[in-house]
N, C-alpha and C positions, 0 to 999 in steps of 0.2 A: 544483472539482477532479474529485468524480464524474464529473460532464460531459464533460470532455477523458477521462476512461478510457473511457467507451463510448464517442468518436468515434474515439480513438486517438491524441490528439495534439493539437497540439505539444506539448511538454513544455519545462517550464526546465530542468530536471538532466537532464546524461546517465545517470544512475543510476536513472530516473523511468523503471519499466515492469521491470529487473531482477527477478532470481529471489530473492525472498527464502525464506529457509533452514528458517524456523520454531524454530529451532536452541532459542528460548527454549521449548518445546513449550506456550503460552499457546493457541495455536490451535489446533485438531482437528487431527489426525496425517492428513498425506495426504502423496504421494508426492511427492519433489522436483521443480522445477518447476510444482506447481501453484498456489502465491504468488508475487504478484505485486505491488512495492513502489513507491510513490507519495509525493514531496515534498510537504506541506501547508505553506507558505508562512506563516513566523513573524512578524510583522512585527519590524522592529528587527534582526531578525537576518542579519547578512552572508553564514554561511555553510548549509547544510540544515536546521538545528538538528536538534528533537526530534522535529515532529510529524509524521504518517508516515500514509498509508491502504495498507493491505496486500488486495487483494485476490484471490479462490482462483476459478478455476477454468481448464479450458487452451485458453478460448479469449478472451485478452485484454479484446478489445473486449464478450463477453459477459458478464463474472461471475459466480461463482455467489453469492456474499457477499464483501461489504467490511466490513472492519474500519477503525476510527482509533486513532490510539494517539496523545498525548502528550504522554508518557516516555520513549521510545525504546526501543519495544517490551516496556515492564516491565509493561503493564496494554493491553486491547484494550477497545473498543464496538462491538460490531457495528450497521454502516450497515445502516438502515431504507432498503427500495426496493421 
């Protein structure tokens, strides 16, 4: 999944690249728009489920750190790169 966020793409969910909010403040406080919300693929599961890579910076395809969560954003790791 890493991999498709630096290339840009394709994505399975339309929601896969979204603004996430931070809203749960688990992440560093930075300005809206600079998370960025990624489906990690459950298996067995039909619909998005839990697991999630959230990554911060505002040029997409760059990063500045990625996170994974899941819980559905109740706990993060920050992705090693």
């Amino acid at each position: 999944m890493v991999r498709l966020i630096y290339q840009g793409g394709p994505f399975r969910y339309d929601k896969d690249g979204s603004v996430f909010g931070n809203r749960e403040r688990i992440l560093p406080a930075k300005n809206r728009g600079y998370y960025r919300e990624y489906t990690v693929r459950t298996p067995g599961e039909r619909s998005r489920g839990a697991r999630r890579i959230v990554c911060g910076g505002f040029i997409p395809t760059t990063p500045d750190a990625c996170y994974y969560t899941d819980d559905h954003y109740a706990s993060f790791r920050r992705i090693a790169q």
